[in-house]
N, C-alpha and C positions, 0 to 999 in steps of 0.2 A: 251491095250490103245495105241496107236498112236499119235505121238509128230509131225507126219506129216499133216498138216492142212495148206493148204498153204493161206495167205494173199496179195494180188496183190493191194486191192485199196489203193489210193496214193502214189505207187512210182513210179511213173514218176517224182516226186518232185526231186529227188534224180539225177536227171542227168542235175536240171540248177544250179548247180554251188554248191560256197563253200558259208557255213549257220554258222561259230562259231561265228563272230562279227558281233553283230548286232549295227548298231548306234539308238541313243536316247532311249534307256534302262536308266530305275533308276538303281541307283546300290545300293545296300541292305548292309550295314559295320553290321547290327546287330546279332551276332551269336545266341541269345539268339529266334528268329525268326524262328532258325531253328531245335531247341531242341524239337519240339512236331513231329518232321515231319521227323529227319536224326532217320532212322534205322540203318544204319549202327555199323556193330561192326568189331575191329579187326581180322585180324584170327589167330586162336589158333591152340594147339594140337590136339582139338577134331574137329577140322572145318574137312572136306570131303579130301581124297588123291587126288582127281581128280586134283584138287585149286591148285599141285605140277605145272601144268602145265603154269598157267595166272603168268608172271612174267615179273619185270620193266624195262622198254625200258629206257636206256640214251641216249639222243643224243648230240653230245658237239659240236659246230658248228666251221669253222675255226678260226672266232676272238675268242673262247673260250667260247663262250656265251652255259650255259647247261640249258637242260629242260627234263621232261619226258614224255613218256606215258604207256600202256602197251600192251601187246603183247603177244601169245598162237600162240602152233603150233596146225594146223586141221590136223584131220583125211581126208588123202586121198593119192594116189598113192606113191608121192611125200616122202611122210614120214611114207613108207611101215617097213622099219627096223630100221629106226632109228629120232629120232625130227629133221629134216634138215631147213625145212622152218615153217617159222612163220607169220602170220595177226594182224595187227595192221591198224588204222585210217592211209589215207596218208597224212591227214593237222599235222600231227606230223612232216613229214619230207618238209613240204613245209613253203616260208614266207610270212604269210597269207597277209603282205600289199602289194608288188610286184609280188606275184601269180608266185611266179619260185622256184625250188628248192634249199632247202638251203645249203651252202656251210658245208657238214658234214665233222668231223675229227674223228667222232669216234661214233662207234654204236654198246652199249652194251645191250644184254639180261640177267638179272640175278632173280634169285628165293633163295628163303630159304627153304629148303624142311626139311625131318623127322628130327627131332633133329638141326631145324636150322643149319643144312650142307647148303654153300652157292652152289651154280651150276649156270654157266655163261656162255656165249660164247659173242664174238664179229660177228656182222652181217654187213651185207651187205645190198642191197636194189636189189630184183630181179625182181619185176614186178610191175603197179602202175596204177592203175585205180583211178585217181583225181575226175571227176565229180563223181563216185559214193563212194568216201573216201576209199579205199581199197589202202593197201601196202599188199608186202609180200616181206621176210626178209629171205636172206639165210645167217643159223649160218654157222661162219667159221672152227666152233670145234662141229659136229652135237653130239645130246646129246645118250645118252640109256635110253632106254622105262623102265627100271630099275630105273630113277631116274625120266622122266618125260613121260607122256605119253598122246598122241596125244588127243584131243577131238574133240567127232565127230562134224559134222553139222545136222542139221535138218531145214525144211523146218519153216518160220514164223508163226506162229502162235498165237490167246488169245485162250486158251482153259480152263475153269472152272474148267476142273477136273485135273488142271496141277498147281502145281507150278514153281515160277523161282527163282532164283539170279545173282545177279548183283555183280560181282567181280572187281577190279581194285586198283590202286595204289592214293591215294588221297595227294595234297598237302598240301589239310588245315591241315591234320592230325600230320602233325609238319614231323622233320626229310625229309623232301622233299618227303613226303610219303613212307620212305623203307620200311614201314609194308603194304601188302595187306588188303583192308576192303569190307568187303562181305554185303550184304543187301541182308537178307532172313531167313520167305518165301516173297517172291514176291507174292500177290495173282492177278489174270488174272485182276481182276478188275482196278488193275493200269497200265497196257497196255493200250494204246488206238491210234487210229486215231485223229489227231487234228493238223486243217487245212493243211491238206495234210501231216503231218508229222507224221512214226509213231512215238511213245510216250511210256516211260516209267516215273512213279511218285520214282521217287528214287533222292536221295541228292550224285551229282557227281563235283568233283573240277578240276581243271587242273593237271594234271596226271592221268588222268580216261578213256582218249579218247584209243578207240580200247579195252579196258577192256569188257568180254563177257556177254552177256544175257545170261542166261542157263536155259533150263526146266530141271525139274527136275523128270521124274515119278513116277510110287507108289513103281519103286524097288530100285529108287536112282540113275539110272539110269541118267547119265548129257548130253544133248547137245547143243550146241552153237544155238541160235535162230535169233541173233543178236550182234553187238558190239554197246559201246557206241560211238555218235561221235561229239554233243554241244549240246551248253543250247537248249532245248526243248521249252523255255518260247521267245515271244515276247514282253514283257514290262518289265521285269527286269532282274538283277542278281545279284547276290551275291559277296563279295569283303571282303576276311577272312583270315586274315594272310596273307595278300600279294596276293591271289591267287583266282580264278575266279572261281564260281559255280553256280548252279542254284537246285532247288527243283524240276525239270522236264527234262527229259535228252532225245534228240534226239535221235534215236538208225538205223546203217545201218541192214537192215535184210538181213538175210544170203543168199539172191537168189545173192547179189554180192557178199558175199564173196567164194559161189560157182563157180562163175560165171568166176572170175579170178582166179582159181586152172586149168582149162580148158588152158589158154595160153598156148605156150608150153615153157616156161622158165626154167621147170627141164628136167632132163634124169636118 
């Protein structure tokens, strides 16, 4: 079975602009709203070694102001020998109400890997496709495929005989999300097109953006299909601990995040 099925209709959506705030949304305070519907769980000991790789982007900005997102390195040339660059959302590093780059002072990658050993590097910002939300991020300390190891991409696809997950860093989850929460299986049936955007049905908060879609096949096989990158919904969102979600999440499909591995930013 092949995870390669490529999906082309509606993105061209994806190249007019930035989609996270939308104005005149309800906003939803009731957590209790969303208890039939957040799959999510923590991740544990037994969650998958792959998950070593999706780990939490800080950004601290020059007046000191922090936020997160998250952030995985792909399999591709780039990080032939060892994790050098990494893909995350680029409205993480932008300020969405003056649409310019925000004054960063500091830009960490970190994970909790076997035995909750921390693993970290400070990054940089190497290349930035805005209109289609794609960053990539060169660590300043590349990592060993020993501790983290690259995941691949694959082309878009809803495919039936496929499952996914959905990984990333959540702020409603208390501690500013330092634990990863996974949502899966993903069944195909919650992929979809809707109004031009595609769509995945999972419960995503602010620190989620750039956290990966992943199929999964029948050997366990994991690759990136897509990142998360806003609310998916036009009439509402969510307002949970301080922090902004929604029960349907926007997702960029990986024809852009293939697309800017092509630049030529590394050597």
């Amino acid at each position: 079975m092949s995870l390669v099925v490529s999906m082309t209709v509606g993105l061209s959506a994806f190249a007019e602009g930035m989609v996270y705030s939308r104005s005149g949304m309800a906003i939803e305070r009731d957590a209790l709203k969303l208890k039939d519907i957040d799959h999510r769980t923590l991740r544990n000991s037994a969650s998958p070694r792959f998950l070593n790789a999706v780990g939490r982007l800080m950004i601290i900005t020059g007046s000191g102001d922090m936020h997160y997102c998250t952030a995985f390195p792909p399999a591709f040339a780039g990080n032939s020998n060892q994790a050098k660059y990494f893909e995350t959302a680029a409205h993480c590093l932008i300020d969405q109400k003056k649409g310019t780059m925000l004054p960063i002072r500091q830009l960490s990658w970190s994970v909790f890997i076997d035995g909750w050993r921390l693993v970290k590097s400070e990054m940089k910002i190497a290349s930035l496709d805005i209109p289609n939300d794609v960053a990539v991020l060169e660590a300043q300390t590349p990592l060993s495929f020993q501790d983290v190891t690259p995941l691949s991409l694959a082309d878009f696809s809803v495919d039936s005989d496929v499952t996914y997950m959905v990984a990333g860093y959540h702020g409603d989850l208390g501690n500013q999300g330092l634990r990863m929460a996974i949502d899966a299986p993903v069944e195909a049936g919650r992929l979809q097109i809707d109004e031009g955007m595609v769509v995945v049905e999972t419960v995503a908060f602010s620190g989620a953006s750039g956290g990966p879609v992943l199929a999964i096949d029948d050997s366990g096989q994991a690759a990136v299909v897509g990142i998360i990158r806003g609310n998916g919904r036009t009439d509402k969102q969510f307002l949970i601990n301080g922090q902004r979600g929604s029960d349907k999440v926007e997702i960029t499909p990986s024809k852009w995040l293939s697309g800017i591995l092509s630049r030529p930013f590394w050597n």
